[in-house]
Residue, then its C-alpha position, 0 to 999 in steps of 0.5 A: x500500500x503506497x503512502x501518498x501514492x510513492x513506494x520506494x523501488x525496493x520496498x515491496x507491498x508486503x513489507x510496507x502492509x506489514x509495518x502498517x499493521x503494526x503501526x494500527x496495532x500500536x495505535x489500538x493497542x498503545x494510545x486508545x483507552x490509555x491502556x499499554x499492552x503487555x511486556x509480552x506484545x511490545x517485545x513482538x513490536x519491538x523484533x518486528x521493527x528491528x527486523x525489518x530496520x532496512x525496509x523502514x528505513x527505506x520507507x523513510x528516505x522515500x515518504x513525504x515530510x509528513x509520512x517521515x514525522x508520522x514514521x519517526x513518531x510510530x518508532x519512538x512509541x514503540x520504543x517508549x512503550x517497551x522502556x515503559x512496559x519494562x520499567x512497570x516490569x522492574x516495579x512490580x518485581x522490585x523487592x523493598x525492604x522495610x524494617x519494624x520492631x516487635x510491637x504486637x499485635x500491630x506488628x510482631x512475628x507471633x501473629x499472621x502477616x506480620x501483624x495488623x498494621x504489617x498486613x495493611x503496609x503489606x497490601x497497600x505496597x502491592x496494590x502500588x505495584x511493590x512488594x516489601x520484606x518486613x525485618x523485626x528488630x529491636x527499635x533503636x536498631x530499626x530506628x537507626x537502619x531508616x536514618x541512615x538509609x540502610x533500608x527503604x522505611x520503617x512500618x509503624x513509626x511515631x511522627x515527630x518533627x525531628x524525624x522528618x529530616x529522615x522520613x516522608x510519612x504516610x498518612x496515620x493508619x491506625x490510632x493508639x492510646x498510650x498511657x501508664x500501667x502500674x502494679x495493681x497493689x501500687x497506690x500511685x496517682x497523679x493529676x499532672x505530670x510533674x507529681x510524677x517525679x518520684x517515680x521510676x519510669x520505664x520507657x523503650x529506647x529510641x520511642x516518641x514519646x508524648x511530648x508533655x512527657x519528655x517535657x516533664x523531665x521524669x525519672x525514665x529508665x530505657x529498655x529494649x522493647x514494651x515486654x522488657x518494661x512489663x517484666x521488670x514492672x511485675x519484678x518491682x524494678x520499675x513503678x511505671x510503664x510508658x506503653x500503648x494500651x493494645x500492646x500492653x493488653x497483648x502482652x499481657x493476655x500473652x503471658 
């Protein structure tokens, strides 16, 4: 099929039908409805064209101005699509690796998922086109792997504006309550933070906490994790504990 009524003298009818069938396939299948075809279908654009590289080319050297443009802008979609159908390839392929620590039942290694908040990090990353891995560690450790770009997040973390040097946050996903928990034969009360200060604290390192708490300057003793300070709460090692009320509860209905 000659275009505008010139064909070049080597350039036989099938070959040319050929490539504007694949032109038409392109267009129907890469430019109408936004939808890109398949890695699969692009690869076949892609060996068609490279295959009959000399005939387009002689099809170029013997078309109009206007044939060369509309020539020109068909190949490069071609390529751009295979780069782009390649690189949604790598996306959905590509394995990110994130970091947490254990605080059930949000995330933990005892409960399917990882946790809640690890399964919703979890299908929301795969609904994007990712998948994540999920390492536990404990927070101080996990808290400096994210600083220092050793990994590509931290699933559940606490805002503060300090952090923000470091991380870009989603939005909340879930609430939770802190407060204090104490021996049930302790007589410990308080209506202000301040009458607090006799108190032995138990708070883990490298937490948020409250800013009214840091503020307050209490008597606070680090752990390594909530189920530390539990421990060393029921051993009369500490008056109180700073911790979030689900994990709290978990813990101790665990043990």
């Amino acid at each position: 099929m000659p275009v505008n009524g010139r064909c070049p003298k080597n350039m036989g009818h099938r070959t040319l039908s050929k490539f504007t069938s694949l032109c038409i396939s392109l267009l129907k299948k890469g430019t109408v409805g936004l939808r890109f075809p398949s890695a699969k279908t692009l690869m076949k654009m892609h060996a068609t064209v490279a295959h009959n590289r000399h005939h387009i080319h002689q099809l170029y050297r013997g078309s109009s101005l206007m044939f060369k443009r509309l020539l020109c802008h068909l190949v490069f979609m071609i390529f751009l699509l295979v780069n782009v159908a390649f690189s949604q390839k790598v996306q959905a392929e590509e394995l990110l690796q994130f970091v947490t620590t254990e605080y059930p039942p949000y995330t933990t290694t005892n409960m399917p998922n990882g946790g809640v908040i690890t399964a919703i990090a979890t299908e929301a990353f795969k609904r994007s086109g990712y998948n994540i891995n999920v390492t536990i560690l404990p927070w101080a450790r996990a808290l400096r792997e994210g600083t220092e770009g050793r990994v590509d997040g931290i699933v559940a973390i606490w805002h503060s504006k300090e952090r923000e040097q470091w991380f870009i946050y989603s939005n909340p996903i879930a609430p939770n309550q802190i407060g204090f928990y104490k021996r049930v034969d302790s007589s410990i009360s308080y209506k202000k933070l301040s009458d607090l200060k006799p108190y032995t604290i138990g708070t883990v390192r490298g937490y948020a906490n409250p800013p009214a708490f840091d503020e307050a300057k209490l008597n606070v003793v680090d752990a390594v994790d909530d189920e530390t300070n539990l421990r060393k709460l029921g051993a009369k090692r500490l008056d109180l504990v700073l911790i979030d009320k689900g994990v709290a509860q978990y813990l101790i209905d665990l043990n």
